[in-house]
N, CA, C and O atoms as a DFTB+ gen file, in Angstrom:
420 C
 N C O
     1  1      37.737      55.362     -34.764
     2  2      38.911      56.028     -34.337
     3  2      39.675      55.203     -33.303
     4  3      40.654      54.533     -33.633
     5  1      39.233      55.255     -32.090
     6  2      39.629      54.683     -30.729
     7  2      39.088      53.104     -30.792
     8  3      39.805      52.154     -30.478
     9  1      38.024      53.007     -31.143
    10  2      37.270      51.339     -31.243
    11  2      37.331      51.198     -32.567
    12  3      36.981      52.039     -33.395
    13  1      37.981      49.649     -32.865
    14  2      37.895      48.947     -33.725
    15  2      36.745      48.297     -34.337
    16  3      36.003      47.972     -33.410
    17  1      36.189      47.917     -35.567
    18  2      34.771      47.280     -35.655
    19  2      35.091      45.911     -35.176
    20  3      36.217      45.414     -35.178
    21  1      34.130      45.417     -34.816
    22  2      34.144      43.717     -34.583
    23  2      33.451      43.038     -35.811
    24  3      32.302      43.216     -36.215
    25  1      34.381      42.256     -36.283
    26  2      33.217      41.155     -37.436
    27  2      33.071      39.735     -37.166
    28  3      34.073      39.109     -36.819
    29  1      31.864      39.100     -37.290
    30  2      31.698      37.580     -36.874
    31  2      32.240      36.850     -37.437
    32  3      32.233      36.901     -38.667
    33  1      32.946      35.850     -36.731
    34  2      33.840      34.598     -37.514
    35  2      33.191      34.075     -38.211
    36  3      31.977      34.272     -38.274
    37  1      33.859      33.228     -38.957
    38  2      33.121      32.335     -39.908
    39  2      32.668      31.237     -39.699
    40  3      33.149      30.594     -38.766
    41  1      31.657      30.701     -40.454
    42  2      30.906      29.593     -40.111
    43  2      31.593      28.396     -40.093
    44  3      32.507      28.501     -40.911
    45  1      31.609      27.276     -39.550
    46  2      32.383      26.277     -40.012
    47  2      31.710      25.132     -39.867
    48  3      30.807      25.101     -39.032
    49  1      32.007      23.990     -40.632
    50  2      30.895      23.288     -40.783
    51  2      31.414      21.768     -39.800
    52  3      32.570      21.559     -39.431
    53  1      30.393      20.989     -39.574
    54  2      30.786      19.855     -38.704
    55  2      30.356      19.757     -37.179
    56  3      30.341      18.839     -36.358
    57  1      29.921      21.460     -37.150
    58  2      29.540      21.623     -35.652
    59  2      28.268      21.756     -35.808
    60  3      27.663      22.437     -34.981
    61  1      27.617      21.193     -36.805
    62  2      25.930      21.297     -36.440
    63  2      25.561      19.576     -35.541
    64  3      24.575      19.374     -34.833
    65  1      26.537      18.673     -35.818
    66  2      26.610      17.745     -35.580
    67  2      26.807      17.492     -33.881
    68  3      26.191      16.827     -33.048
    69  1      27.977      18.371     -33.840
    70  2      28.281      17.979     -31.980
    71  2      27.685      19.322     -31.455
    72  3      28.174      19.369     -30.326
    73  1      26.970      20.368     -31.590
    74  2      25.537      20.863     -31.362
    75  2      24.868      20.037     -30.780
    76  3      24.818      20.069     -29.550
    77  1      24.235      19.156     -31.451
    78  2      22.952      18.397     -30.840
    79  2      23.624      17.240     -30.586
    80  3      22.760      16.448     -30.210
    81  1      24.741      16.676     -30.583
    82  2      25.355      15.787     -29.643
    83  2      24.699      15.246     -28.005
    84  3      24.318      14.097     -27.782
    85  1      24.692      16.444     -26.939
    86  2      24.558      16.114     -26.188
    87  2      23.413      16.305     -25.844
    88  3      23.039      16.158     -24.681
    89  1      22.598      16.700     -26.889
    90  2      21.373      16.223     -26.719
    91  2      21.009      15.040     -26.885
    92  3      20.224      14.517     -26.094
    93  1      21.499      14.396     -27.929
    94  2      21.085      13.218     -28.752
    95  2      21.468      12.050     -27.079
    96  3      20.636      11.209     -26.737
    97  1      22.659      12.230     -26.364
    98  2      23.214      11.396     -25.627
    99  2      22.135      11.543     -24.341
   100  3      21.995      10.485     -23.727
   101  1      21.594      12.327     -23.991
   102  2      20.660      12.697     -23.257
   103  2      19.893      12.456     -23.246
   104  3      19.338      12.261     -22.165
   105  1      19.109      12.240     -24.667
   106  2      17.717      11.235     -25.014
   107  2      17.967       9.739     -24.764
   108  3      17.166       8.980     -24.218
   109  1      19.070       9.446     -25.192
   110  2      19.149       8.301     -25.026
   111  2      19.349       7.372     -23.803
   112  3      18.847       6.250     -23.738
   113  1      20.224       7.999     -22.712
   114  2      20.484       8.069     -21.343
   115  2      19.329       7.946     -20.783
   116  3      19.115       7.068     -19.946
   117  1      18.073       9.150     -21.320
   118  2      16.650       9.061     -20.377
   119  2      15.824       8.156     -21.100
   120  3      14.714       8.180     -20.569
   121  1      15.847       7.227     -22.235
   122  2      15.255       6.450     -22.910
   123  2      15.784       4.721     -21.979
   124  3      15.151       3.696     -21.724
   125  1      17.134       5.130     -21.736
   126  2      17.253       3.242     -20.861
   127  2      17.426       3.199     -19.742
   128  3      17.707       2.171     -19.126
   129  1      17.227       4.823     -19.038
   130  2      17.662       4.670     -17.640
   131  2      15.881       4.914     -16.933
   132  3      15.685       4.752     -15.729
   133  1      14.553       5.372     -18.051
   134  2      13.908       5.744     -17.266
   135  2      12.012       4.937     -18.156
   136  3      11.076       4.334     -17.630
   137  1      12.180       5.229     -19.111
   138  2      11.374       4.928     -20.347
   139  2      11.511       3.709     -20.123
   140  3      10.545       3.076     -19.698
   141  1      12.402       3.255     -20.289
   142  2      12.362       1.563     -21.150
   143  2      11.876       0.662     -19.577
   144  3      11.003      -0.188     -19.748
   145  1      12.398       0.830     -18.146
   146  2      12.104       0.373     -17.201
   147  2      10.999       0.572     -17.119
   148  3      10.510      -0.498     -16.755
   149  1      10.034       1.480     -17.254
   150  2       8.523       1.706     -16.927
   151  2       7.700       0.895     -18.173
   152  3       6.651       0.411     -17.747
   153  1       7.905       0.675     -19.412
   154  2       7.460       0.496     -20.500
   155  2       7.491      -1.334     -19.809
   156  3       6.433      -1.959     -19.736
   157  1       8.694      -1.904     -19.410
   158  2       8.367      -3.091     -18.830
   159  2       7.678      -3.440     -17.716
   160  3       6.742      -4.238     -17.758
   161  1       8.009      -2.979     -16.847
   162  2       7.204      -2.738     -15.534
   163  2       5.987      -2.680     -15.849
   164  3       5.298      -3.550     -15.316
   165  1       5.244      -1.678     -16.805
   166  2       3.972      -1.949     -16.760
   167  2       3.274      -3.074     -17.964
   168  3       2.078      -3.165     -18.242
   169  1       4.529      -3.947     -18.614
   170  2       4.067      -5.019     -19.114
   171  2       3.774      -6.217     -18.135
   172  3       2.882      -7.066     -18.125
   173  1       4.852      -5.975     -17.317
   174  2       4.604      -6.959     -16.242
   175  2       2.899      -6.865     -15.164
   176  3       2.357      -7.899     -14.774
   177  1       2.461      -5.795     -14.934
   178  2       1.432      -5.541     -14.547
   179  2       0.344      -5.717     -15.349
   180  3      -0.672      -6.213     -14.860
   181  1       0.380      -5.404     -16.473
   182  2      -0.422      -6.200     -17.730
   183  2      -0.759      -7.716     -17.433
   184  3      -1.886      -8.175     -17.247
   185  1       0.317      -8.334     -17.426
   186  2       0.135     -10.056     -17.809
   187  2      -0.270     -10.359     -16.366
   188  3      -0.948     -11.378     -16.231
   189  1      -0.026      -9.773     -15.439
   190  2      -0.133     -10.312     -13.675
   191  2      -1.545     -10.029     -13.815
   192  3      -2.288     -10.954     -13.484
   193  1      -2.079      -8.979     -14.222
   194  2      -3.838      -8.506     -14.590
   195  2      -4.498      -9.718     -14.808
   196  3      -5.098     -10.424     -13.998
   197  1      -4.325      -9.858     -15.924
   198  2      -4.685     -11.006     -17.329
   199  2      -5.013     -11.878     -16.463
   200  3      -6.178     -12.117     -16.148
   201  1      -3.839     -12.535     -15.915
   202  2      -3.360     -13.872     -15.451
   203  2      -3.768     -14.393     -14.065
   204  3      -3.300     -15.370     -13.481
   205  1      -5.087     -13.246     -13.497
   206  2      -5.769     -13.450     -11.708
   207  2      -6.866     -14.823     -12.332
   208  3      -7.384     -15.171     -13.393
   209  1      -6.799     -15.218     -11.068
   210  2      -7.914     -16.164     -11.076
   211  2      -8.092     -16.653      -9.815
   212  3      -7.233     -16.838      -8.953
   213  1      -9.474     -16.884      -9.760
   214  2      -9.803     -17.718      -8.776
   215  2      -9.075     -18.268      -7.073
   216  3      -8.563     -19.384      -7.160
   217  1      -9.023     -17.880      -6.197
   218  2      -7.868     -18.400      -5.349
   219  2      -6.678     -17.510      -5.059
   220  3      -6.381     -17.480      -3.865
   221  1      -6.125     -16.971      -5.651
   222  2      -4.539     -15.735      -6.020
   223  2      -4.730     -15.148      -4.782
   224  3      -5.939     -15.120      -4.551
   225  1      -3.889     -14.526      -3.618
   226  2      -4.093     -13.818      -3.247
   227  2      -3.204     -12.446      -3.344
   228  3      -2.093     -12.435      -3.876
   229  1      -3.570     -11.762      -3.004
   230  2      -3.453      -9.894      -3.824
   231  2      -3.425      -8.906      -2.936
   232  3      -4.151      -8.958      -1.943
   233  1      -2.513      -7.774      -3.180
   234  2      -2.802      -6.732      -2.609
   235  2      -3.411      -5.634      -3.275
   236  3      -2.637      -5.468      -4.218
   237  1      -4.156      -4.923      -3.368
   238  2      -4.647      -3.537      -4.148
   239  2      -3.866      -2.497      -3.888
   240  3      -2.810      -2.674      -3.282
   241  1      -4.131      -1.659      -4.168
   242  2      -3.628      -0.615      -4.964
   243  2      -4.152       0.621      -3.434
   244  3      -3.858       1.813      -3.342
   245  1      -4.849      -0.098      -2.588
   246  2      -5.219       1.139      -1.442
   247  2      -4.590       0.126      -0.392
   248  3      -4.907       0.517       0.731
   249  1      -3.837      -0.999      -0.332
   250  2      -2.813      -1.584       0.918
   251  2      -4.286      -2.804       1.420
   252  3      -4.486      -3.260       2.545
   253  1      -5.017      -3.030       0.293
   254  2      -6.407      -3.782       0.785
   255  2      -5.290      -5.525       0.479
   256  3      -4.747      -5.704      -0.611
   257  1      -5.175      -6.493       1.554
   258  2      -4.932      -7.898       1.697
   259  2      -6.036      -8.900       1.291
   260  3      -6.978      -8.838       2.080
   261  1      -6.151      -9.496       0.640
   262  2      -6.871     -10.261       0.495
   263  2      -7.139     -11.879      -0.938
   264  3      -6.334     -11.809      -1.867
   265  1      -7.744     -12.609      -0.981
   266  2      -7.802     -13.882      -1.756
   267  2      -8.777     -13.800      -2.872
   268  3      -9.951     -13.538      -2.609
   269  1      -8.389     -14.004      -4.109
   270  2      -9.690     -13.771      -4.996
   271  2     -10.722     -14.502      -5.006
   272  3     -10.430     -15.677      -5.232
   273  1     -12.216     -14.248      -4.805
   274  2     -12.995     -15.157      -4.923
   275  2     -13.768     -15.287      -6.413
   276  3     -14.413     -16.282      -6.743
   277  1     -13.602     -14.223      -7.157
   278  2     -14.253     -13.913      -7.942
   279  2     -13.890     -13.161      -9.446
   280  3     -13.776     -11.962      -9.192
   281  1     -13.672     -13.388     -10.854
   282  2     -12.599     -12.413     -11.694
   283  2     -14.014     -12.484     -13.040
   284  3     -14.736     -13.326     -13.574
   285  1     -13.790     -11.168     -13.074
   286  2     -14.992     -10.992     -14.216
   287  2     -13.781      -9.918     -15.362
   288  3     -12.586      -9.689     -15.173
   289  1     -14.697      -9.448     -16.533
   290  2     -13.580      -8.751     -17.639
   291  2     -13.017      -7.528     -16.851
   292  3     -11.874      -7.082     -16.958
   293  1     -14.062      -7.035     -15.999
   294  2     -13.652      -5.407     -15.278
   295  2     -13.315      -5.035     -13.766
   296  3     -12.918      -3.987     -13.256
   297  1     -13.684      -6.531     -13.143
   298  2     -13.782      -6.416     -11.937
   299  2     -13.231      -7.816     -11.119
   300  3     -13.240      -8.967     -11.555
   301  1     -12.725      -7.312      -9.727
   302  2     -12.471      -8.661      -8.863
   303  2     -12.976      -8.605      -7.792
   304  3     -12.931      -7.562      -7.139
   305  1     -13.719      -9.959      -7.243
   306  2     -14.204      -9.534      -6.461
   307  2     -12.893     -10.444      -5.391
   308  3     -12.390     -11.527      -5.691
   309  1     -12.614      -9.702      -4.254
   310  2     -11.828      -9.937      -2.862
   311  2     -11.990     -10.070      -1.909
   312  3     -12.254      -9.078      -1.229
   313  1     -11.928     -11.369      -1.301
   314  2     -12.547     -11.495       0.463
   315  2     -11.367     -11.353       0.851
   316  3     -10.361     -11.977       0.513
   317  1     -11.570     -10.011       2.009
   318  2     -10.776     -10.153       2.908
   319  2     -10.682     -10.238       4.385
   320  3      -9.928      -9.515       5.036
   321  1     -11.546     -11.233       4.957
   322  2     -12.331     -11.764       5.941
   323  2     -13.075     -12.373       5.343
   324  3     -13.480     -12.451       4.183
   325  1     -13.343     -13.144       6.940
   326  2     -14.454     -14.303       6.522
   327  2     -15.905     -13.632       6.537
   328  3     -16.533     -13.242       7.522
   329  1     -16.195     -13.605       5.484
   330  2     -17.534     -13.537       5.004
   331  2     -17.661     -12.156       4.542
   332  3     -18.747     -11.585       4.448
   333  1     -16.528     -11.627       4.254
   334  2     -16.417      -9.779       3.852
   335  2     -15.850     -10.125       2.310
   336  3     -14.759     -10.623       2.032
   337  1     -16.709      -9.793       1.569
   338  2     -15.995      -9.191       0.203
   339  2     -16.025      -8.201      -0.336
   340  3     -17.047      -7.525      -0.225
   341  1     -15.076      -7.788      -1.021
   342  2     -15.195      -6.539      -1.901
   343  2     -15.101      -6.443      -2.722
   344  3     -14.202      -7.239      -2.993
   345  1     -15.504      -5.782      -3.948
   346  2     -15.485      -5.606      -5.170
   347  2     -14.856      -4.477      -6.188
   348  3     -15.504      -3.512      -6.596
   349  1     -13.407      -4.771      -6.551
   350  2     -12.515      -3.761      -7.277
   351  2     -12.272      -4.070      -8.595
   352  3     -12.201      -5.183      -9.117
   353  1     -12.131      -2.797      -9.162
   354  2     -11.486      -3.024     -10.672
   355  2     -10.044      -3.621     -10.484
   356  3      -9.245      -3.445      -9.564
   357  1      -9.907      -4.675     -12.077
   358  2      -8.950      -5.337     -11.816
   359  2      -7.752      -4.467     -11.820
   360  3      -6.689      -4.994     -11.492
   361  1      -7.763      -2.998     -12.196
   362  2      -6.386      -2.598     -12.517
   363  2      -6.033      -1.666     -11.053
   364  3      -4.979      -1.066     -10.843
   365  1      -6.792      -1.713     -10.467
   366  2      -6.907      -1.638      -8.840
   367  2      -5.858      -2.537      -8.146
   368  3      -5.172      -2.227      -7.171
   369  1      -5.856      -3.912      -8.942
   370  2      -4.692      -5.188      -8.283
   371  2      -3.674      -4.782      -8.383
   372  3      -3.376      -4.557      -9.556
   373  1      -2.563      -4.446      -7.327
   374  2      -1.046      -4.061      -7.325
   375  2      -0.031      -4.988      -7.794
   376  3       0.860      -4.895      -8.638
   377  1      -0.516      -6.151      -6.805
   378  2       0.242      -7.251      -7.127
   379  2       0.118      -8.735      -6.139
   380  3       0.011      -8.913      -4.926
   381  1       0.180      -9.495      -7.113
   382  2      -0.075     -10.990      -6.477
   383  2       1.150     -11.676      -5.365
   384  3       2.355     -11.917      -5.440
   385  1       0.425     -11.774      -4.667
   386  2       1.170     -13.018      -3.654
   387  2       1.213     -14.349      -3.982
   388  3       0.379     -15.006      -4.606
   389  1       2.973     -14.918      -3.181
   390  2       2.846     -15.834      -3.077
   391  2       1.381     -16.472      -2.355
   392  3       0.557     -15.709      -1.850
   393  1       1.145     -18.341      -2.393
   394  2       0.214     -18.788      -1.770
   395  2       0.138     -18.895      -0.254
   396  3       0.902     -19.859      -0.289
   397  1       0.004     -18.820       0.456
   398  2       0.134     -18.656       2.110
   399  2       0.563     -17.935       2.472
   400  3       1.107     -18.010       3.573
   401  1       0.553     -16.796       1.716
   402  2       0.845     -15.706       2.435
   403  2       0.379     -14.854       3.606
   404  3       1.044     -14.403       4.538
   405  1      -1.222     -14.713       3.280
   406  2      -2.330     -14.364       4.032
   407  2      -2.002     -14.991       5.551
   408  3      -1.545     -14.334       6.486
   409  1      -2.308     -16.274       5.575
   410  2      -1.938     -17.060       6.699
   411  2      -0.823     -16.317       7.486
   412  3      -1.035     -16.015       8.660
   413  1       0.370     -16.008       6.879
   414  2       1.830     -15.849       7.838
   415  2       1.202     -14.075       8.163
   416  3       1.757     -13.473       9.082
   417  1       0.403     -13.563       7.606
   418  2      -0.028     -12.278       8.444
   419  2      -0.229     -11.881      10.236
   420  3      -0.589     -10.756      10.582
């Protein structure tokens, strides 16, 4: 009488596309702004792993300073003092120092 019925428009096609638009732009945004930097980053920590030997000196992963004396498949061993070593897993190693570094401490 007083109220009219309401009926749903019609479908139209083309908008299933820009629908998931800004999704699609969103994946991709968090794929090179956040993904792809970590995916390298921890290649780089990979090969710095690999690549300890003998001599390197290193920081760990708990702020531990020290020179490698020692590199086995699972473990490094680290003096950090004279006549103090310790013994960490290699993925424990944060990251390598330049050589004289220790010294300018």
């Amino acid at each position: 009488m007083f109220i009219s019925n309401a009926y749903a428009a019609g479908a139209t096609t083309g908008t299933d596309l820009m629908s998931f638009l800004p999704l699609i732009v969103i994946f991709v945004l968090f794929f090179f702004m956040i993904i792809r930097p970590q995916m390298k980053a921890a290649t780089e920590q990979r090969a710095m792993i690999a690549a300890l030997q003998k001599g390197d000196e290193v920081i760990t992963s708990g702020g531990i300073v020290g020179k490698v004396t020692k590199v086995t498949d699972a473990f490094v061993s680290v003096e950090i003092a004279a006549n103090t070593e310790i013994t960490v897993q290699k993925h424990a190693v944060q990251s390598a120092l330049p050589k004289g570094t220790i010294k300018g401490l």
